[in-house]
MARROVEX-346657 format. One record per atom (N, C-alpha, C): y, x, z. Coordinates in steps of 0.05 Angstrom, whole numbers, padded with zeros to 5 digits, always signed. Each point is the difference from the previous one (the first is absolute). Layout:
<sites>
YXZ
...
</sites>
This chain:
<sites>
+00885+00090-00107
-00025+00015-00002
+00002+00026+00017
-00017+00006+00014
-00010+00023+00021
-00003+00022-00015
+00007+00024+00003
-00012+00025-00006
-00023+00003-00015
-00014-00011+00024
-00037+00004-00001
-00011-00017-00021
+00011-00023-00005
+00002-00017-00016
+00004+00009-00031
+00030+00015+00000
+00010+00011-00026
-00008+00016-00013
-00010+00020+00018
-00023+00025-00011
-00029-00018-00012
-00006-00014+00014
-00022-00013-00015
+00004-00011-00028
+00021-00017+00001
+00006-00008-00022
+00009+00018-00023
+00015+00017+00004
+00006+00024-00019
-00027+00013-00010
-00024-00008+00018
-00010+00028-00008
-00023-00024-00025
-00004-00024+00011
-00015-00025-00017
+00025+00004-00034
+00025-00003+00013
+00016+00005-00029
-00004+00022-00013
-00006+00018+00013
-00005+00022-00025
-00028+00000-00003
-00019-00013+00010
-00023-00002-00014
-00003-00013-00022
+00007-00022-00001
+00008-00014-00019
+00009+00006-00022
+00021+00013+00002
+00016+00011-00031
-00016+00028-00015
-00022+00019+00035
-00006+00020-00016
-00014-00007-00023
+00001+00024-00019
+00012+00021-00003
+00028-00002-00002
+00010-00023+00000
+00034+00009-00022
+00014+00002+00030
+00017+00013+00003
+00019+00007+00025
+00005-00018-00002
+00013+00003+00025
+00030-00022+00016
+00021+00021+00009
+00028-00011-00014
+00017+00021+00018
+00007-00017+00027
+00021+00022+00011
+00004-00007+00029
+00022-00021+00004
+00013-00003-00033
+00020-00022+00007
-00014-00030-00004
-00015-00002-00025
-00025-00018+00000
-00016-00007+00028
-00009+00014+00021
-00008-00006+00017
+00025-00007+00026
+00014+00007-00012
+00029-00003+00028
+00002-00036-00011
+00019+00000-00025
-00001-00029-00012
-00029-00015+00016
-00019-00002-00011
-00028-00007+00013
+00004-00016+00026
+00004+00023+00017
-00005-00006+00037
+00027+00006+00009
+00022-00008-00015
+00028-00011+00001
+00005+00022+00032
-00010+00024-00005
+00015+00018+00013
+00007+00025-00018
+00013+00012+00018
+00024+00028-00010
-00023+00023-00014
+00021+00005-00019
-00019+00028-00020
-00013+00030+00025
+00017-00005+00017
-00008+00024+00022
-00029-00014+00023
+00003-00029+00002
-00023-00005+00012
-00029+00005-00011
+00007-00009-00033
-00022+00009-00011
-00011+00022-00005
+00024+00023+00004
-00011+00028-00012
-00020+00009+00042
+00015-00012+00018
-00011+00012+00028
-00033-00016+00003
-00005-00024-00014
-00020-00009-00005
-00018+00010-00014
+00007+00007-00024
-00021+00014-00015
-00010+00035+00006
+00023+00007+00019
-00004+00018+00012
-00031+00002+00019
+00011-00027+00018
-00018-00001+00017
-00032-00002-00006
-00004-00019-00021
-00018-00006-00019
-00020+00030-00003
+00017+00012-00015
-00013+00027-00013
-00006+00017+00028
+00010+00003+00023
-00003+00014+00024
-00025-00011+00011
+00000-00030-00009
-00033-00011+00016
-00020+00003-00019
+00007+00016-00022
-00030+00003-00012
-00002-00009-00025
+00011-00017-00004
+00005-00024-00027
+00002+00024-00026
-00014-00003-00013
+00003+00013-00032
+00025-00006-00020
+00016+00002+00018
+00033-00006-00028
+00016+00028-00002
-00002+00000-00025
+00015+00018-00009
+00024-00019-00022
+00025+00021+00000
+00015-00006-00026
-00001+00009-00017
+00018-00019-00021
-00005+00009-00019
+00035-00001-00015
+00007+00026-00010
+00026+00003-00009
+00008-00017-00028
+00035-00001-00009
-00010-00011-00023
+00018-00026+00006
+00015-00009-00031
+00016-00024+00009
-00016-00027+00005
-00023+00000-00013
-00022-00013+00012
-00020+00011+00024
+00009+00012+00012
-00016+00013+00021
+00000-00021+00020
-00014+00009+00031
+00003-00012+00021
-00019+00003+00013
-00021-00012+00011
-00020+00006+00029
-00029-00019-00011
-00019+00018-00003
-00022-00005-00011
-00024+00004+00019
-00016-00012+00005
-00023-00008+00019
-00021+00002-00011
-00017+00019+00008
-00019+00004-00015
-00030-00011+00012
+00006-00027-00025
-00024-00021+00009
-00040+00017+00003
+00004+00015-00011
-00034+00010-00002
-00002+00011+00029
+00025+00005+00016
-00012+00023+00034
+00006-00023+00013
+00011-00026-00005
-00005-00015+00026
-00013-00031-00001
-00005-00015+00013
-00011-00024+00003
+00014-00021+00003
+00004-00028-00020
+00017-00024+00007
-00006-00014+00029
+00014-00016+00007
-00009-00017+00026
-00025-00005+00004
-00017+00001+00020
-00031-00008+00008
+00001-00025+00010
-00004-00021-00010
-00009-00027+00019
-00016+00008+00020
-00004+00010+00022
-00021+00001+00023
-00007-00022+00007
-00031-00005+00008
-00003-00024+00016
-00005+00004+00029
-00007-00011+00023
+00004+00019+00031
-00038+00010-00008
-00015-00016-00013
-00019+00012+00004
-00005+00027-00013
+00002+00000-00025
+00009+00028-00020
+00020+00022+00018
+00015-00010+00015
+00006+00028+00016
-00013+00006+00020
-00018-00016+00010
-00027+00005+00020
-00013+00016-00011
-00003-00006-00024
-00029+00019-00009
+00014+00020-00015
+00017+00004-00003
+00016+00033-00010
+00012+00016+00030
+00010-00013+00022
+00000+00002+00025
-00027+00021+00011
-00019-00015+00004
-00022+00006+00010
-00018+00029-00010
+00008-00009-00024
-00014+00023-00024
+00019+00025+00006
+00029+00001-00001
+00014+00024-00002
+00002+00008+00027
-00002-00014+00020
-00003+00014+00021
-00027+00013+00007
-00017-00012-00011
-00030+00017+00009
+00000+00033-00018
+00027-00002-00010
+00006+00029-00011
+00022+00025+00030
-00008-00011+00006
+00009+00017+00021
-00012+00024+00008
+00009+00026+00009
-00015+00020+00001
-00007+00010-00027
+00007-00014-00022
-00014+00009-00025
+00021+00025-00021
-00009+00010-00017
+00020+00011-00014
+00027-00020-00013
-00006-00024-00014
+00011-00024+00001
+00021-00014+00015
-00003+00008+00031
+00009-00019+00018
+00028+00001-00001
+00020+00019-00004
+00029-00001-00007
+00004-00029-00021
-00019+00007-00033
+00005-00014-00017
-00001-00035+00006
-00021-00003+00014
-00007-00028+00016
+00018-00011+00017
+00003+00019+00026
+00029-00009+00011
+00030-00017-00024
+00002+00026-00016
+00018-00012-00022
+00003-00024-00011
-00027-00006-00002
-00015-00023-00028
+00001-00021+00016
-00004+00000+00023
+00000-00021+00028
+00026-00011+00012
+00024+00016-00010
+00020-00005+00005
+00021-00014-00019
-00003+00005-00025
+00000-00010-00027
-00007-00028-00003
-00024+00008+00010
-00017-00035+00002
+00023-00018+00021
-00004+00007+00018
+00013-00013+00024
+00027-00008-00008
+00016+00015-00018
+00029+00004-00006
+00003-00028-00013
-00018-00012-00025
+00008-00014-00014
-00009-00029+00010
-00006-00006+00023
-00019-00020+00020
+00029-00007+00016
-00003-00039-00013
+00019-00006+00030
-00008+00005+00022
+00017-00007+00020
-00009+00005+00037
-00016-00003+00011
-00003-00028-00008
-00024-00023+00014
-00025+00007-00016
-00006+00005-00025
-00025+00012-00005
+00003+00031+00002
+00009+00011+00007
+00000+00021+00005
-00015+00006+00035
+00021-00007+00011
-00015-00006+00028
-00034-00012+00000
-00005-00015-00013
-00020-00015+00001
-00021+00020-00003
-00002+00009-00025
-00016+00023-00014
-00005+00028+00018
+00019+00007+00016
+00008+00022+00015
-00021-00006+00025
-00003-00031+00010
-00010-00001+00026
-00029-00010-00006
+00000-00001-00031
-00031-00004-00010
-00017+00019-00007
+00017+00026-00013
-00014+00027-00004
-00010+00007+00020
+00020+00003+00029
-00006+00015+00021
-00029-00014+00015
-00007-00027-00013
-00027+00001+00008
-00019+00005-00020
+00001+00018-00020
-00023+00008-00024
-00001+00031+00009
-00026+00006+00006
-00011+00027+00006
-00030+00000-00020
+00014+00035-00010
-00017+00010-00013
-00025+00013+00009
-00023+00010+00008
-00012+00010+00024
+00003+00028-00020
-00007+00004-00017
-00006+00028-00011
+00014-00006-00036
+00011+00025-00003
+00018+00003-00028
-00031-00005-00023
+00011-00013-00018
-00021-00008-00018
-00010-00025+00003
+00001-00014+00013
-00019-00024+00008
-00002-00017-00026
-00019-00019+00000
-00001-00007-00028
-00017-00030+00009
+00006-00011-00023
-00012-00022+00004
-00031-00007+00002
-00004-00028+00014
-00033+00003+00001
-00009-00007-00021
-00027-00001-00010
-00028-00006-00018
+00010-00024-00003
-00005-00011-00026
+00002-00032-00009
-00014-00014+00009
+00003-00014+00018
-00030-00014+00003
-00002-00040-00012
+00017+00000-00007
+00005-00018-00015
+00007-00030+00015
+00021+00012+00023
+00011-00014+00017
+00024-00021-00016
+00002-00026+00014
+00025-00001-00012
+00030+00011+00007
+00003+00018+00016
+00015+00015+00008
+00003+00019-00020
-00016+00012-00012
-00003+00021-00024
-00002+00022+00013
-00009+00029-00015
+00001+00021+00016
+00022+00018+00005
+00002-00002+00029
+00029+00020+00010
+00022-00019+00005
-00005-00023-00010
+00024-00016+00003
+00009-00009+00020
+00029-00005+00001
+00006-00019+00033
+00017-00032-00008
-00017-00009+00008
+00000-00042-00008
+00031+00002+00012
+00008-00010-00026
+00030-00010+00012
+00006-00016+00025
-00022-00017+00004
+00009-00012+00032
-00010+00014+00023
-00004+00026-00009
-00006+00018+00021
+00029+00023+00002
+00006+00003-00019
+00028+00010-00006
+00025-00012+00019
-00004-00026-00011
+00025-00030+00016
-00013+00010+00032
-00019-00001-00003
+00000-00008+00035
+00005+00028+00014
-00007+00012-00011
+00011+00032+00010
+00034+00000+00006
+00014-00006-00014
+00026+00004+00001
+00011-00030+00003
-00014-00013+00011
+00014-00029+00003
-00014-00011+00029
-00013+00029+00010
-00020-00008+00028
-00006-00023+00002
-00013-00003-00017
-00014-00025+00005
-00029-00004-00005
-00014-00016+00024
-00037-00005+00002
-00007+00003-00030
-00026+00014-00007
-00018-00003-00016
-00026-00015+00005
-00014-00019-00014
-00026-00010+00005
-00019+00005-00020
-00017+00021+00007
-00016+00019-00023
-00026-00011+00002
-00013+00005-00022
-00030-00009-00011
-00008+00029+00006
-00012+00013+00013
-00013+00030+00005
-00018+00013-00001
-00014+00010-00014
-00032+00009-00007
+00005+00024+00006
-00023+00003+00031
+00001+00035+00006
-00029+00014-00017
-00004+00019+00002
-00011+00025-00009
-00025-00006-00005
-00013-00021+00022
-00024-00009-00001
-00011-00024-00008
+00033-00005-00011
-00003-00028-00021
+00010-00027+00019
-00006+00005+00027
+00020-00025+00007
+00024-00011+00003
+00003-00030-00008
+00024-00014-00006
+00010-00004+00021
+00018-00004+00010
+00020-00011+00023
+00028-00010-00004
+00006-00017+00016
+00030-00009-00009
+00014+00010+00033
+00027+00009-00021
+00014+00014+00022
+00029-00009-00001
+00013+00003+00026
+00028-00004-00008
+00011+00032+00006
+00018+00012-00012
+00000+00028+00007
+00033+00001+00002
+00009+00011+00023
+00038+00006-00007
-00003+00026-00009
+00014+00001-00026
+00008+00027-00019
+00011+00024+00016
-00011+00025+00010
+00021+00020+00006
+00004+00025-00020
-00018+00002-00024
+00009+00020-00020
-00022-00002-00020
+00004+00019-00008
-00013+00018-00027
-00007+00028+00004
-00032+00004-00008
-00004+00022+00006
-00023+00009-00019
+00009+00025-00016
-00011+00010-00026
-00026+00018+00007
-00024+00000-00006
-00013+00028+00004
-00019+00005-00030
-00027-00003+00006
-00011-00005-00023
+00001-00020-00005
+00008-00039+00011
-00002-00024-00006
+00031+00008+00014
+00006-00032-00003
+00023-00008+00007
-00011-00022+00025
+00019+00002+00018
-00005-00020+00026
+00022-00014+00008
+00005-00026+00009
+00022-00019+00012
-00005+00008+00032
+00008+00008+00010
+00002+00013+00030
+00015-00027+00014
-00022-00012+00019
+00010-00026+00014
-00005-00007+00025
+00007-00021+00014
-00009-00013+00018
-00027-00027+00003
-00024+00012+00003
-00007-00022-00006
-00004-00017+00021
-00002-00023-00007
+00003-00025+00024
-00028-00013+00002
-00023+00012-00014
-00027-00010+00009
-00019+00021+00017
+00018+00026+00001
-00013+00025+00010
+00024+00009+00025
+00021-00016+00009
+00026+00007+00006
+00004+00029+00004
+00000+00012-00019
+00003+00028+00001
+00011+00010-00035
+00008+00025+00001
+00016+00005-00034
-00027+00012-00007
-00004-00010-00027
-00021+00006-00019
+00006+00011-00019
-00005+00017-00022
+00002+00007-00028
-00014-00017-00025
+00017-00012-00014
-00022-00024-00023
+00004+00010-00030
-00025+00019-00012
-00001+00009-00018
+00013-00017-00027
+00022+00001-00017
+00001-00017-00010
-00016-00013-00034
-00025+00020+00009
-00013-00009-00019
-00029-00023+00013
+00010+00003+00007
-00019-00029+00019
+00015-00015+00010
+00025-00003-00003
+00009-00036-00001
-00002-00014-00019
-00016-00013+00014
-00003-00027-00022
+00014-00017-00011
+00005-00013+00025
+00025-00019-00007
+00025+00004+00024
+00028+00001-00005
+00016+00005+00012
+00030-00026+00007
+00007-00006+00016
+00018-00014-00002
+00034+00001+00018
+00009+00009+00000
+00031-00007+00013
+00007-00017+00018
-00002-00012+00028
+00010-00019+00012
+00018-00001+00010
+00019-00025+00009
+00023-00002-00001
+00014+00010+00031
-00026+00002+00021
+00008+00019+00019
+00006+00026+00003
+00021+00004+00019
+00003+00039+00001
-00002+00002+00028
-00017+00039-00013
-00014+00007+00018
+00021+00015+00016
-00012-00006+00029
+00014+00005+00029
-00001+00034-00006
+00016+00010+00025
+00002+00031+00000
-00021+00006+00019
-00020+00026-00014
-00026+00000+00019
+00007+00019+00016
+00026+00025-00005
+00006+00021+00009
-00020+00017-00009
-00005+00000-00028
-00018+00020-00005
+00028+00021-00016
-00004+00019+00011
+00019+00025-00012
-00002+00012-00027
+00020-00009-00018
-00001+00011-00031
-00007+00029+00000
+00015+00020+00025
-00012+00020-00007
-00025+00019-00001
-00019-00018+00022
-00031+00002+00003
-00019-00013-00025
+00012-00009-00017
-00011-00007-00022
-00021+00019-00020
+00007+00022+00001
-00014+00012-00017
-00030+00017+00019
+00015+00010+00024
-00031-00005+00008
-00028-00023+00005
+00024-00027+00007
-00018-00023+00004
-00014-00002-00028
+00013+00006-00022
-00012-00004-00025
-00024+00020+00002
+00007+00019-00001
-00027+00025+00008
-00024-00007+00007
+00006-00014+00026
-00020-00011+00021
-00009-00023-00017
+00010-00017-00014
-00018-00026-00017
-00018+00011-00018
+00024+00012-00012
-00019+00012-00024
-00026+00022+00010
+00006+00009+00017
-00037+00011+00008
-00014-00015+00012
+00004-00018-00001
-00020-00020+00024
-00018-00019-00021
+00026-00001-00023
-00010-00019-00024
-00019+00024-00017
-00001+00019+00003
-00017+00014-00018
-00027+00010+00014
-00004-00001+00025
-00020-00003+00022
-00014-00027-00003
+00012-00018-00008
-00012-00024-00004
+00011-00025+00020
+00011+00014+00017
+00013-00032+00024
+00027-00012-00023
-00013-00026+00001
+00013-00009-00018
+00033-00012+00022
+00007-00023-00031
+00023-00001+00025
-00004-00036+00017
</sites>
């Protein structure tokens, strides 16, 4: 067992037993290393922040104090998208130290491969303005504010969408659209390529109707992640002018 490894595990073992200590020969026995490895471990522990104190006493030993910290998080890659997205739109804020933190925490307990995944999925969710909030119910089956799981998949699995689409003025259209983000303002928008307008459109996602996932992926259009939040700008006023998409 690794270091990085051992500290984890020591620190799950004394969650476990809190409140009742563990001494340091109990944890040496344990992870079948030396009484001095354990004491430079639990050292390290308490220097990163960790809430252990001892406790003296022939029953004494190293107590963890379960109420200041949190057991393991199952993350899913999408759940760190949307804690991703959210804590970074705290930037600039009084907050933004604490978010950085919370963002890193998150990321910490995420294998590689969803880790990576989630990381190159946030970076296409833009918030346009702090606050944004979901749209009016309109009694879509999308629901209000929501994002259709196979709009999710295809986002981070680049792959074609073929949408049922009702613009502003009520007309239906079928579209095939390649996914390039997420973009929050007063509605929420799938920021795309569309292939019946060949040009990137904004598709409110309270007017998809019906949505589907296809088994093709979408080519690179060379549209630049980092022009994203103005292109979003630009949809979103065009859609509130009335040019639909």
């Amino acid at each position: 067992m690794n270091r990085t490894d051992r500290l984890y595990a020591i620190t799950e073992e004394l969650r476990a037993a809190s409140p009742r200590p563990l001494s340091v020969r109990t944890l040496a026995r344990r992870f079948e290393v030396s009484t001095r490895t354990v004491e430079r471990d639990l050292v390290a522990l308490q220097e990163s922040g960790l809430p252990l104190h001892a406790r003296p006493g022939r029953r004494g030993g190293y107590v963890l104090d379960r109420t200041r910290t949190l057991p393991p998080l199952a993350i899913t890659p999408a759940e760190a998208v949307a804690l991703a997205a959210g804590l970074r739109a705290l930037a600039g804020s009084p907050f933004a130290e604490a978010a950085r933190s919370a963002l890193q925490k998150v990321r910490a307990v995420m294998p590689a491969a969803q880790r990576a995944a989630a990381d190159e999925t946030a970076s296409r969710v833009r918030l346009v303005v702090a606050g944004a909030h979901p749209a009016a119910d309109t009694g879509t089956a999308t629901g209000p504010g929501s994002v259709p799981r196979a709009v999710q998949e295809a986002l981070a699995e680049r792959r074609v969408l073929a949408l049922h689409y009702r613009d502003r003025n009520g007309g239906l259209t079928e579209r095939q659209v390649e996914p390039l983000g997420f973009l929050g303002e007063r509605h929420w928008y799938l920021i795309g390529w569309c292939r019946l307008r060949s040009a990137v459109r904004g598709f409110r996602l309270d007017r998809i109707r019906e949505v589907r996932a296809l088994d093709e992926r979408a080519p690179d259009r060379g549209v630049d992640l980092a022009e994203l939040d103005a292109l979003g700008r630009e949809l979103v006023g065009l859609d509130a002018t009335g040019v639909t998409a």
